[in-house]
C-alpha positions as CSV (number, residue, x, y, z in Angstrom):
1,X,-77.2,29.7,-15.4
2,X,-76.4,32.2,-12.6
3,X,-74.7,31.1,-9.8
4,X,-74.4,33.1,-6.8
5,X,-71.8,33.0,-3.9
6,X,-73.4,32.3,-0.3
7,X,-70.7,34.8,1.2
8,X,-70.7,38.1,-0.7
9,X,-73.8,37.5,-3.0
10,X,-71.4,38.0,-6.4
11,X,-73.3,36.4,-9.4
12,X,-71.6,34.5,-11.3
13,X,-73.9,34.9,-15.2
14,X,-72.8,32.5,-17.7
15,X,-74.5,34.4,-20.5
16,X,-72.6,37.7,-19.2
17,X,-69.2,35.9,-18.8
18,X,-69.6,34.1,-21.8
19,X,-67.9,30.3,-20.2
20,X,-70.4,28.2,-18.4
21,X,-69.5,28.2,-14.3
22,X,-69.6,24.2,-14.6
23,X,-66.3,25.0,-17.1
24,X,-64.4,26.7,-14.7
25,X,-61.5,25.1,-13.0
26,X,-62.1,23.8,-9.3
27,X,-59.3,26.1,-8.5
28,X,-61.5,29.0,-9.3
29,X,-62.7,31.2,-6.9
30,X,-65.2,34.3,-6.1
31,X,-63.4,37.7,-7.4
32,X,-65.0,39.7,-4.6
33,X,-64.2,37.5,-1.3
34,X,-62.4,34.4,-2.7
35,X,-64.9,31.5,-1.9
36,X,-63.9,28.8,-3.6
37,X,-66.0,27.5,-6.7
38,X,-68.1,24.3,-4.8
39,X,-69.5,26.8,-2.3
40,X,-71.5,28.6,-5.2
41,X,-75.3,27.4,-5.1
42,X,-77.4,28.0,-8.4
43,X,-79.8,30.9,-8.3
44,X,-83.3,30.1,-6.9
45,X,-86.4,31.6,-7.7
46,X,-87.7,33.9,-4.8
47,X,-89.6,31.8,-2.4
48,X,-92.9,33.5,-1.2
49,X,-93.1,34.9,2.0
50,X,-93.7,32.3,5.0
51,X,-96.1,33.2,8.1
52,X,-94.1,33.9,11.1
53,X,-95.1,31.9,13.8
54,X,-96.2,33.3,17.4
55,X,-92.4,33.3,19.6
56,X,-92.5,31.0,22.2
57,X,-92.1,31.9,25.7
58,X,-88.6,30.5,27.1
59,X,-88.5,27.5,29.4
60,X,-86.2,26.0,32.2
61,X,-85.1,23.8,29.1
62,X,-83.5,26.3,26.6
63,X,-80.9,27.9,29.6
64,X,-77.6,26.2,29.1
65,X,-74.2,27.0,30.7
66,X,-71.7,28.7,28.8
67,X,-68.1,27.0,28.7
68,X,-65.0,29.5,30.0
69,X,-64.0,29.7,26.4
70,X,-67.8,29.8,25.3
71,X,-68.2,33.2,27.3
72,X,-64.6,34.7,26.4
73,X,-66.0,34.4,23.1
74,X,-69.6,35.7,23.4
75,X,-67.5,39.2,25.5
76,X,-65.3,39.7,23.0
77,X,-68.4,39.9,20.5
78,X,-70.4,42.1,22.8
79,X,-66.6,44.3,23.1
80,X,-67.0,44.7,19.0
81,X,-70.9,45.2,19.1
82,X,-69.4,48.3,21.4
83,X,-66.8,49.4,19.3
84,X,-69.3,49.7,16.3
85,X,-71.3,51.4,18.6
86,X,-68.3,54.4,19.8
87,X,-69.1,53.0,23.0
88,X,-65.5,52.5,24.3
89,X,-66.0,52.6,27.5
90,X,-68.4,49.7,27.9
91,X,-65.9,47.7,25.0
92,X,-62.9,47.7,27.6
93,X,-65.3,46.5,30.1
94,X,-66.4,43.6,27.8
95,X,-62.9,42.8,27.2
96,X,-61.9,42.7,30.5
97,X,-64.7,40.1,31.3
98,X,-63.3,38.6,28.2
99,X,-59.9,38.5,28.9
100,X,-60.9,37.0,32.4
101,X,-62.4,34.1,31.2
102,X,-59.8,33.3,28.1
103,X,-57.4,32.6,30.9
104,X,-59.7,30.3,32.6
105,X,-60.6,29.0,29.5
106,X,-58.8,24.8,29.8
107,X,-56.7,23.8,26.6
108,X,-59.3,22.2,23.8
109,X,-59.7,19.1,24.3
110,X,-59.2,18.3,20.7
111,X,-56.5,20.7,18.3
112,X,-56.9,18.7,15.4
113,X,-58.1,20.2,12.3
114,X,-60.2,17.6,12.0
115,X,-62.0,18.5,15.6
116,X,-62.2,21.9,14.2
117,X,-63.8,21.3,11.1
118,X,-66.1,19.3,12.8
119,X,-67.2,22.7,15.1
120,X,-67.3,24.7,12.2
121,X,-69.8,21.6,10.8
122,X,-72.0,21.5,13.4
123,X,-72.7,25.4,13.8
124,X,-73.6,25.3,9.6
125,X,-75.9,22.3,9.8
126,X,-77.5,22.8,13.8
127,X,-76.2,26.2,15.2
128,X,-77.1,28.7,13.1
129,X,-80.0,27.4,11.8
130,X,-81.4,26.4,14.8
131,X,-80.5,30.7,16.5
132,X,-81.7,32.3,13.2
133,X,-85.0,30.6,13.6
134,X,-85.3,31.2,17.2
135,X,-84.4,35.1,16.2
136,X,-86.3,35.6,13.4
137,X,-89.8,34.0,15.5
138,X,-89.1,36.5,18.3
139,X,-88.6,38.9,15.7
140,X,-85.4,39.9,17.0
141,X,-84.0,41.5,14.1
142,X,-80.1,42.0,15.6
143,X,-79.7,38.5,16.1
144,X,-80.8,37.4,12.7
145,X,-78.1,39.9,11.7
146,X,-75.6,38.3,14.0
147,X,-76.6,35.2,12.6
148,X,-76.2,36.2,8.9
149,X,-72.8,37.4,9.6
150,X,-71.6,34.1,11.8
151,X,-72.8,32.1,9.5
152,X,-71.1,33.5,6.2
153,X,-67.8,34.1,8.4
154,X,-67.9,30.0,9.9
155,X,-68.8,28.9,5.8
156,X,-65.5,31.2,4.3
157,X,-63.3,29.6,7.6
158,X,-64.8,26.1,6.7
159,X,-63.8,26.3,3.3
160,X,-60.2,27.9,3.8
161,X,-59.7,25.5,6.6
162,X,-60.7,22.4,3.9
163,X,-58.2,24.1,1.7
164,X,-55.3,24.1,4.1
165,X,-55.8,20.8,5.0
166,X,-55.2,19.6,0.8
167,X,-52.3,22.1,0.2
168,X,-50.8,23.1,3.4
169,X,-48.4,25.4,4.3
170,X,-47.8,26.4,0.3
171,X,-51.6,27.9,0.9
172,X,-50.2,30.9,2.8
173,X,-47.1,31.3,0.8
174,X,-46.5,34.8,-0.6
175,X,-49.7,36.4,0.5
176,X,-51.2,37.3,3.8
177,X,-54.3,36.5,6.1
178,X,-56.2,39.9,6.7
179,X,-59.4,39.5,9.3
180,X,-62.3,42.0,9.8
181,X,-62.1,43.7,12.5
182,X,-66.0,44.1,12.9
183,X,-67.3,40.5,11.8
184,X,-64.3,38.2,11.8
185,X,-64.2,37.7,7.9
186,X,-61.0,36.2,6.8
187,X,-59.6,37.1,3.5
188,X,-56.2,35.7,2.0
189,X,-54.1,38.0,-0.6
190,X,-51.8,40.3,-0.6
191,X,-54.6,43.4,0.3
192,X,-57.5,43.4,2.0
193,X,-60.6,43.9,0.0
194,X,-61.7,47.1,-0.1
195,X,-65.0,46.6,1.5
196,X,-65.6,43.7,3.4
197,X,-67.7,41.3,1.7
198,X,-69.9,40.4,4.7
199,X,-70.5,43.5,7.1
200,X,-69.3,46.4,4.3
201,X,-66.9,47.7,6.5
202,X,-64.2,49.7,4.4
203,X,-60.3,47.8,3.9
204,X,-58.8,50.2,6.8
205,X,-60.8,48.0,9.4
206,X,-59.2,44.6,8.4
207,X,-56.1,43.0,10.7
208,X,-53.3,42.0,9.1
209,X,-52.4,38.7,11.1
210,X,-49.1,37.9,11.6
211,X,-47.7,34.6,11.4
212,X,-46.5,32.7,14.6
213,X,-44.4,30.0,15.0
214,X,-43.5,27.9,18.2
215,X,-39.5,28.4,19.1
């Protein structure tokens, strides 16, 4: 059996590593980005190649209005897009926007974990899905990228979030949270990985983050 992690790609061969990956402890976890063991899907034969159907113009229908927060987000993106791009001067101007509309932004509504594990859940099963499709029929190959990326970032976040909610605090004892400065990837350990397992950057664009707690 191989099986392969959704986040970095790693295989995991049982014949090469010589202990079955049903064997390994639940505790285990991906060598490369440190996805834990249950997100690992069995290898799959290559599908053949399906027919792309003709893009469909957009309607009244598929315009929605961004949320404050929603947009704060989406100019922070574009601000990083520019960044990647050397294109400073447009960045600043993205995270000016940005900054305008995080301070608009209303307090969420619901700051449980449990609220946010339930966004992370419905971008996985509806969000991402849903885009990448849309992308991929208009043949608009940078937001199929955008989606590949979002959607290995929100599954890493999904499962470190589950994982903080069984252990807790003890989770981020003696180590540190590092994030990628290009697509958000969050690693936890003591250095960040020396490429990032989602957009390749090298370890000198990860954050560390610092921890924060209310006075």
């Amino acid at each position: 059996m191989r099986a392969i992690c959704p986040i970095c790609g790693y295989v995991y061969d049982d014949a090469a590593e010589g202990v079955p990956f049903a064997s390994l402890p639940d505790s285990w976890s991906c060598p490369m980005c440190g996805a834990p063991k249950l997100m690992f899907e069995p290898e799959a034969a290559p599908a053949a190649p399906a027919a792309q159907p003709a893009a469909a113009p957009l309607a009244d229908d598929d315009m929605q209005q961004l949320s404050a927060g929603a947009l704060a987000a989406l100019c922070s993106n574009l601000a990083r897009g520019c960044e990647k791009q050397y294109k400073e001067e447009e960045a600043a101007l993205f995270r000016q926007i940005a900054d305008f509309y995080t301070a608009a932004a209303p307090a969420a509504e619901d700051p449980s974990l449990e609220g946010l594990a339930a966004l992370f859940r419905a971008d996985l099963d509806g969000g991402y899905p849903g885009l990448s499709a849309a992308a991929k029929a208009g043949g608009d190959r940078g937001t199929q990228r955008v989606c590949v990326w979002g959607e290995k970032v929100t599954n890493m976040l999904y499962a470190l979030l589950a994982r903080y909610q069984r252990e807790g605090e003890a989770f981020l004892q003696d180590t540190q949270v590092w994030v990628c400065s290009v697509c958000g990837f969050v690693y936890i350990g003591g250095a960040p990985p020396e490429l990032c397992p989602v957009c390749k950057v090298p370890a000198w664009k990860f954050d560390k983050i610092e921890g924060r707690r209310p006075a």
